[in-house]
N, C-alpha and C positions, 0 to 999 in steps of 0.2 A: 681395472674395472672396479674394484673394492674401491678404492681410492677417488676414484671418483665419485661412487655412492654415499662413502662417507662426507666429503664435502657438499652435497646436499642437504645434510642431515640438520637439523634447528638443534643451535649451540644454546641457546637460551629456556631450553625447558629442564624439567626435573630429571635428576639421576636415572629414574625409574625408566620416564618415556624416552631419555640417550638411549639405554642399555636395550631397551625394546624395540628401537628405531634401529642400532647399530648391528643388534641380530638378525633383523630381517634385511637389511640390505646387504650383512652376511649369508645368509642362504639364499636370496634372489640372484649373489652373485657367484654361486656354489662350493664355497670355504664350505670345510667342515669344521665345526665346535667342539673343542674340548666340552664334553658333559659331566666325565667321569674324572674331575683330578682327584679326589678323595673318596672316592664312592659314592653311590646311586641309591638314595635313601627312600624305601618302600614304608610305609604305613599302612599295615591291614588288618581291618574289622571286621568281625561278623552282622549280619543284618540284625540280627534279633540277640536275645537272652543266649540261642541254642548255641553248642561249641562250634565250630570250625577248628578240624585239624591241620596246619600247612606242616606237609611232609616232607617236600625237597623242593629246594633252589636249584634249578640246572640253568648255568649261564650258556648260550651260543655262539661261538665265537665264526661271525663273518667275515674278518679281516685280521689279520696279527702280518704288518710287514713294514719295513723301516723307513718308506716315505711312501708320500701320497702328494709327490709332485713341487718342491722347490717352494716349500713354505704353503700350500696350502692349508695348513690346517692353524684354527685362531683361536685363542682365548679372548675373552673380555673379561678385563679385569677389573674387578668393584668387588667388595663386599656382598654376600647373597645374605638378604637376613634369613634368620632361623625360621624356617618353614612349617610345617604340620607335623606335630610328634618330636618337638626340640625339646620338652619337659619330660619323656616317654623314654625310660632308656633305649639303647638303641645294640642290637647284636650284629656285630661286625664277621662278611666274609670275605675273601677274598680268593680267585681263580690266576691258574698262571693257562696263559692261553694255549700254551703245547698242553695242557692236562687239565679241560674246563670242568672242574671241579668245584663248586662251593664249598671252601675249607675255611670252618670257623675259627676268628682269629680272637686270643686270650683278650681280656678287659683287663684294665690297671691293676684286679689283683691276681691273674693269671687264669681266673677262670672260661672255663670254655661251655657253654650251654647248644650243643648242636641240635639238628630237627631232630623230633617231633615239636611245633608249639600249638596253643592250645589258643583261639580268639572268639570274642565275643564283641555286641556292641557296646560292652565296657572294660573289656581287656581288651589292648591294643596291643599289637608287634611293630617294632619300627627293625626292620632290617634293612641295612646296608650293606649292597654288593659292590665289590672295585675289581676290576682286570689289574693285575699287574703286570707289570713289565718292571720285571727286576733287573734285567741291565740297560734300563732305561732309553733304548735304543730301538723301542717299538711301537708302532699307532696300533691298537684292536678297537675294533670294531666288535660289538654284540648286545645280545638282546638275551633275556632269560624265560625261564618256566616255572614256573610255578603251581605245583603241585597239590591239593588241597581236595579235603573231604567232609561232608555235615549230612548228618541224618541218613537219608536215601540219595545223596547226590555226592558227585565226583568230578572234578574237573581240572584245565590246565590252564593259569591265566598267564595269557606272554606279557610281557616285561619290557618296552620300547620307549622310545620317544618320539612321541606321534607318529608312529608309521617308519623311523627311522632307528638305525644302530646307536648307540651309546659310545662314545671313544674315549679313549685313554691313553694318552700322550707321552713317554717318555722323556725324561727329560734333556738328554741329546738328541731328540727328532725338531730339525728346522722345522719352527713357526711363528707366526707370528702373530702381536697382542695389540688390540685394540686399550687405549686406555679410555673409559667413560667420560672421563672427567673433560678430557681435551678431541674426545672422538679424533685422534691419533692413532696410526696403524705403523707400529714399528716391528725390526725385528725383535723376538724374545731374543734367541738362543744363539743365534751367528753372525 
């Protein structure tokens, strides 16, 4: 069914509307997407001058199991350019799905800066959460929380991709990759 959708697909427009064309005739035909190969990169501001505290990342874990059906799950592979907050440093966590913990992971010079952060609308936080799957041999599925307080107000903003889980692939879990360039659906891994 992929495969047929993909052969419909206009060879002759820009990288951008392939990769945009070839995702949706990926979820029309119910693949699910690698979202998370490197982590899920969060940018967040305060509306005004005033601080906003963000106090905890709690990632959800809806899924951690070693297939999701004989290759359904697909990458597209292209280059993503640098999105909102590529100039902003960026504090890296990362959860293992038996222990969905936000555990801050060291920067190149070993340092580890854990929550509480401080934002405004000109202090930015760019945090990046990733599931691991350290023997590589696992799809998770999740979504996060997020934790946060200003002035008189308190709240918990969930963390998804439009309505759906975030996944993260192992790299011995059969799947298969679309390439943009050739709108080609091959396998990666088997």
């Amino acid at each position: 069914m992929v495969r047929k959708k993909l052969q419909k697909l206009p060879s002759d427009t820009s990288i951008a509307k392939r990769y945009a064309s070839a995702e949706q005739a990926l979820i029309e035909s119910g693949a699910k997407l690698e979202t998370d190969r490197e982590g899920i990169g969060l940018t967040v501001t305060g509306k005004d001058a005033n601080a906003v505290v963000l106090h905890e990342l709690k990632p959800i874990v809806k899924m951690n199991k070693s297939d999701l059906g004989g290759g359904s799950v697909i990458e597209l592979r292209d280059e993503d350019p640098e999105g909102c907050g590529a100039e902003i440093p960026q504090r890296y966590f990362q959860f293992n799905p038996d222990n969905p913990v936000a555990t801050p992971v060291p920067d190149a010079s070993g340092k580890v800066t854990p929550f509480p952060y401080k934002v405004n609308n000109e202090e930015l936080e760019v945090i990046v959460l990733h599931g691991d799957s350290s023997d590589g041999s696992m799809v998770i599925a999740w979504e996060a929380m997020l934790r946060w307080t200003g002035g008189d107000e308190s709240g918990d903003i969930k963390i998804d991709n439009k309505g759906e889980p975030f996944y993260a692939i192992g790299a011995t879990v059969p799947t298969y990759y679309i390439d943009v360039q050739t709108l080609k659906l091959t396998p990666a891994n088997f």
